[in-house]
C-alpha positions as CSV (number, residue, x, y, z in Angstrom):
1,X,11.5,20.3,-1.9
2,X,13.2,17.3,-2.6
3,X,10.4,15.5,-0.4
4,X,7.8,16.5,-1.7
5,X,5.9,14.9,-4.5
6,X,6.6,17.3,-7.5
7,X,4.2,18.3,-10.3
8,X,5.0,16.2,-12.9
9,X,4.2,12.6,-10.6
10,X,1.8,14.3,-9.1
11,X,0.0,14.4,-12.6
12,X,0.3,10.4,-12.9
13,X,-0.9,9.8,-9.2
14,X,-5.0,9.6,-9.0
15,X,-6.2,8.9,-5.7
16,X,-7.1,11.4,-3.1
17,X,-6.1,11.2,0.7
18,X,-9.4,10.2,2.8
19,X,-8.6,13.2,4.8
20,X,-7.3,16.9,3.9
21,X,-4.2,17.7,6.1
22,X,-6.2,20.9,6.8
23,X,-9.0,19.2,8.4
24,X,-7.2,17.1,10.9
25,X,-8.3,19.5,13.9
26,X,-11.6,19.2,13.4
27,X,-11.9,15.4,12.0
28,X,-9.3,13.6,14.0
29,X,-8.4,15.9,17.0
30,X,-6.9,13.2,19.3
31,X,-4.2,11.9,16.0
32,X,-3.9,16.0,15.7
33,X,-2.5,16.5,19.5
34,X,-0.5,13.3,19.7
35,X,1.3,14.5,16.4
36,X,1.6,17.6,18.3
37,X,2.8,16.4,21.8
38,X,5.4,13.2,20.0
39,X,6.2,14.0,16.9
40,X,9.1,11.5,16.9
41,X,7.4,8.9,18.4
42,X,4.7,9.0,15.3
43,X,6.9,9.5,12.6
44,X,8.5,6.3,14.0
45,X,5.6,4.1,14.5
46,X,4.0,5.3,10.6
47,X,7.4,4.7,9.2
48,X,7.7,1.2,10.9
49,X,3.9,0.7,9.7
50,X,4.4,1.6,5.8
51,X,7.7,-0.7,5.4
52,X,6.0,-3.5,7.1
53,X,3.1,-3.2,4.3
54,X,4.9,-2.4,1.3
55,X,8.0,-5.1,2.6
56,X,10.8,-2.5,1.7
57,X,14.0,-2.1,3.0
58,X,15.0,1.0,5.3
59,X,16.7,3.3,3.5
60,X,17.5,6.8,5.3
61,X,15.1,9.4,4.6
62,X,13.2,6.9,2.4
63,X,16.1,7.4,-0.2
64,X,14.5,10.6,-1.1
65,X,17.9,12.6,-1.5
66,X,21.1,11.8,-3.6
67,X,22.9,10.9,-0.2
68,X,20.4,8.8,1.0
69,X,20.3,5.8,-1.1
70,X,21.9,2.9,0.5
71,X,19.7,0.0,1.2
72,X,19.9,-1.1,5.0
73,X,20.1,-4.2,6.1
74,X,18.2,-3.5,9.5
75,X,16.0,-0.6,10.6
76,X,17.4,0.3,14.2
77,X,18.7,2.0,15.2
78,X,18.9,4.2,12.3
79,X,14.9,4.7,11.8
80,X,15.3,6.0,15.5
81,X,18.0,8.8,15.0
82,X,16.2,9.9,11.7
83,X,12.3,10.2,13.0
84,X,13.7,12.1,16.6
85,X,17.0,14.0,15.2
86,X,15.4,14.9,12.0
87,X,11.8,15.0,12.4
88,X,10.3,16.8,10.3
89,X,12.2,15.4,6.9
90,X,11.5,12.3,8.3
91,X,7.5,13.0,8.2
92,X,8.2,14.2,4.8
93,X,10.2,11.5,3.8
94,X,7.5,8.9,4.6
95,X,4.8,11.1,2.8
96,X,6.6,10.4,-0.3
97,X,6.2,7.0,0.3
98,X,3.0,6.7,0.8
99,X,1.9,8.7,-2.2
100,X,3.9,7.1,-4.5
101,X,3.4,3.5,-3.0
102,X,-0.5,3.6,-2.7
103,X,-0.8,6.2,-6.1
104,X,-2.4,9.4,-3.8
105,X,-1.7,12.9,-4.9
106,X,-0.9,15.6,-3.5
107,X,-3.5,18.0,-1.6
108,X,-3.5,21.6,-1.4
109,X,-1.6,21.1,2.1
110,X,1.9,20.2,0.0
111,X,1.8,23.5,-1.4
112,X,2.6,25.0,2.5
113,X,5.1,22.2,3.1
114,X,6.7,23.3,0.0
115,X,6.9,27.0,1.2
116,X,8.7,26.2,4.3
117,X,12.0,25.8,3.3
118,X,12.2,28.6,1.6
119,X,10.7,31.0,4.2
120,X,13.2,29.4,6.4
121,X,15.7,30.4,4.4
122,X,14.3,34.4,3.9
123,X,13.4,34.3,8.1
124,X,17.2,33.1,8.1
125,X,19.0,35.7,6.1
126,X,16.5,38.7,6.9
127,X,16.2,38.3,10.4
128,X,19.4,36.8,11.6
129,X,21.1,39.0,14.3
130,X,18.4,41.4,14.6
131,X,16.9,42.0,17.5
132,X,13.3,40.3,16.9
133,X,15.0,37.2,15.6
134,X,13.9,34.8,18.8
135,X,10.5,36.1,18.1
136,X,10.2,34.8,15.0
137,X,12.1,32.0,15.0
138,X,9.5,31.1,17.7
139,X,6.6,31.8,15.6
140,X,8.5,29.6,12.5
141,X,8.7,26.6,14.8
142,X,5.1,27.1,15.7
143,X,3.6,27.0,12.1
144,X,6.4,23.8,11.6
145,X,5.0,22.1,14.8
146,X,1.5,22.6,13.2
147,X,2.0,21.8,9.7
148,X,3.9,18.3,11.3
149,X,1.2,17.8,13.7
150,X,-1.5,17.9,10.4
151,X,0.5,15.7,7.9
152,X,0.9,13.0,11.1
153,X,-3.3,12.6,11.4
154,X,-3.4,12.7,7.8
155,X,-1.0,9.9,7.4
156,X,-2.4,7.7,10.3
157,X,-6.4,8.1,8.8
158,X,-4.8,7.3,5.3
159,X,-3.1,4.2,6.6
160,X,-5.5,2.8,8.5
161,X,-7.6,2.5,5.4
162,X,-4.8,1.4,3.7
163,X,-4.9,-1.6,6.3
164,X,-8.1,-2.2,6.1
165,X,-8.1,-2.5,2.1
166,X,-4.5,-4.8,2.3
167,X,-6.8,-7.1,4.4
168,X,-8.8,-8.1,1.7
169,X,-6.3,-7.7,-1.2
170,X,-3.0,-8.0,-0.5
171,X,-0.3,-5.7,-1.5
172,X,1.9,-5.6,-4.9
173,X,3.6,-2.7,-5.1
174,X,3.1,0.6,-6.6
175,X,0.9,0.5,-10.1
176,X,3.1,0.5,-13.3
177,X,2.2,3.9,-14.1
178,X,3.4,5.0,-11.2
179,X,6.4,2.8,-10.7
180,X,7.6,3.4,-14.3
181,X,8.3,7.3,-13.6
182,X,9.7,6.9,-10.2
183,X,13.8,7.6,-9.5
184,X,15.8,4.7,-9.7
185,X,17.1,4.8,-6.2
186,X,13.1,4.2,-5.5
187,X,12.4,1.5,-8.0
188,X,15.8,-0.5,-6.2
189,X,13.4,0.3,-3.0
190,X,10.5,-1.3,-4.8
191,X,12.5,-4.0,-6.8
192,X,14.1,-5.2,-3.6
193,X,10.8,-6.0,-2.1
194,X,9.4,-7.5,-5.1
195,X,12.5,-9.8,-5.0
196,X,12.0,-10.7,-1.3
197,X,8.5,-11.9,-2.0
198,X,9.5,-13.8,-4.5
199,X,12.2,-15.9,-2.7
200,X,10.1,-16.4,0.0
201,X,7.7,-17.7,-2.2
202,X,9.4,-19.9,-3.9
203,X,10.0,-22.5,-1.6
204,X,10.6,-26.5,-2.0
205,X,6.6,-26.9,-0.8
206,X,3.8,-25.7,-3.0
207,X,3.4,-24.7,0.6
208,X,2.2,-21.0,2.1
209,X,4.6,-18.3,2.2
210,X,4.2,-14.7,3.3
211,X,4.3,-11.7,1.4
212,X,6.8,-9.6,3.5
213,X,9.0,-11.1,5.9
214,X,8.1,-8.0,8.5
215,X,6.2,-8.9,12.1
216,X,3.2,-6.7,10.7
217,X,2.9,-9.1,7.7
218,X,3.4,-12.0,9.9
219,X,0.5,-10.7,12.2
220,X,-1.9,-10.4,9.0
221,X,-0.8,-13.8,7.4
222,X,-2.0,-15.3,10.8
223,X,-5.0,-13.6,11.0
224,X,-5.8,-15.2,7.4
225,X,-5.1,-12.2,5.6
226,X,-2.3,-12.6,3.4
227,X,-0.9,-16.2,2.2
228,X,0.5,-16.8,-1.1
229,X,0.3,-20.1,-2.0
230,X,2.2,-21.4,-5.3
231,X,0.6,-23.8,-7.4
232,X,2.4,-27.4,-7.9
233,X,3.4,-29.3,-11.1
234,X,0.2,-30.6,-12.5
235,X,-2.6,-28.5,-10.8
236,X,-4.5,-26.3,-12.9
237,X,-7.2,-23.6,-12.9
238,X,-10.2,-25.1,-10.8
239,X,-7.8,-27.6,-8.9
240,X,-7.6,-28.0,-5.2
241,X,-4.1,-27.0,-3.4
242,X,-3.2,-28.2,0.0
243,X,-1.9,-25.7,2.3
244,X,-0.7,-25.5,6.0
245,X,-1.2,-22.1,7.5
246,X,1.3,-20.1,8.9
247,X,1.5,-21.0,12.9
248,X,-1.3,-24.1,12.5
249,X,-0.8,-27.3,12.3
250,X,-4.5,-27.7,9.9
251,X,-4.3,-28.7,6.3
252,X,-6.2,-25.6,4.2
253,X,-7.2,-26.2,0.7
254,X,-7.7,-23.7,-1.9
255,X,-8.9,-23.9,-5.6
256,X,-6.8,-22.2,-8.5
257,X,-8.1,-19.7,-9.7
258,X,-8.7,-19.1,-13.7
259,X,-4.9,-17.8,-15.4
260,X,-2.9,-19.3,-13.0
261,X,-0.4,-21.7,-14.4
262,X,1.8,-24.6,-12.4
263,X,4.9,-22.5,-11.0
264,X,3.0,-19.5,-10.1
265,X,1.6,-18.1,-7.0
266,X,-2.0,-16.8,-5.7
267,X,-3.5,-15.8,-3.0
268,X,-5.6,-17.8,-0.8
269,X,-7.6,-17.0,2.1
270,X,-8.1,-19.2,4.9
């Protein structure tokens, strides 16, 4: 439950997923049987994909229990043991973060991921040495393989929109609203990013920096996606900035837009 977005965030989130959990069969059957067939292998590739956008640190289990809240100072092989040792709080554990990162809500599916741990724990204490117990553990791990297989196509549709959108506007973290009521454990997520941006940013050239350091970021930035540029002492709204591209050796210039001030950074396209 602890993974789960609970009712009162929910409330503040307002977007919808593209996609109801439910309907992955029928609208993305192919995401729907690689979920089922590698689990791990997709709860390690989505996981991979949502710290490379947002530019957070791993932190086990996305920092989504009281013993999970150390920031990691590398990924592997620690993102490994958690998405094929403990796969489905690991699928979880990256739902949270996309909700709460992107502002989506919760669909009527998280009502059935709520309810499994607790009829694990009734199929656990009712059934436990009787004699149809294998049975219905086997029938348990079924509707688990199913729900896992339905969040994984969810997540993938939902993030390759988010792509698409980061593309054209480049991420900044979770709205206020949202970031405001989250646990501090996941604002020291959030924060840590910010920071990171931030330093890379500020370097001795009113030259381009990226927004994460992360080799999906790096891909983007070089695709003309995402560059932050920081305006130099003396240039002002309408003025031309002189920028090198990331992995180019041509000179790019980009006007300031209106509110930005000497010191501060914007985002140019090139």
């Amino acid at each position: 439950r602890a993974m789960t977005v609970k009712e009162r965030m929910n409330r503040i989130l307002r977007q919808d997923w593209s996609m109801e959990a439910m309907q992955a069969p029928m609208v993305a059957p192919g995401r729907c049987c690689c979920g089922l067939c590698c689990p791990g292998f997709l709860a390690h590739r989505q996981r991979d994909l949502v710290l490379d956008l947002t530019g957070e640190p791993y932190v086990c289990l996305a920092g989504t229990l009281p013993c999970c809240s150390s920031l990691s100072s590398s990924r592997e092989p620690w993102l490994c043991f958690e998405a094929w040792c403990c796969t489905m709080c690991s699928i979880r554990a990256t739902r949270y973060l996309i909700q709460t990162r992107f502002d989506i809500r919760n669909d009527p599916f998280d009502e059935v991921v709520a309810c499994l741990d607790p009829c694990a724990a009734l199929r656990r204490a009712c059934w436990r040495g009787h004699a149809g117990d294998s049975d219905v553990g086997g029938c348990a791990d079924l509707v688990i393989c199913c729900v896992c297989c339905c969040m994984l196509s969810q997540h993938q549709v939902e993030l390759e929109r988010i792509e698409r959108q980061l593309r054209l506007q480049p991420y900044t973290g979770p709205p206020e609203y949202v970031f405001s009521h989250l646990p501090p454990c996941q604002q020291r997520m959030v924060s840590a990013s910010m920071e990171m941006q931030a330093a890379l940013a500020a370097g001795p050239d009113a030259g381009v920096e990226l927004v994460t350091p992360s080799p999906h970021a790096s891909q983007l930035a070089a695709d003309g996606r995402q560059v932050l540029v920081r305006v130099p002492t003396g240039a002002w709204p309408g003025a031309l900035v002189a920028f090198d591209a990331p992995g180019g050796e041509e000179e790019h210039r980009a006007a300031v837009p209106p509110g930005v001030a000497p010191g501060e950074h914007f985002v140019a396209r090139y």
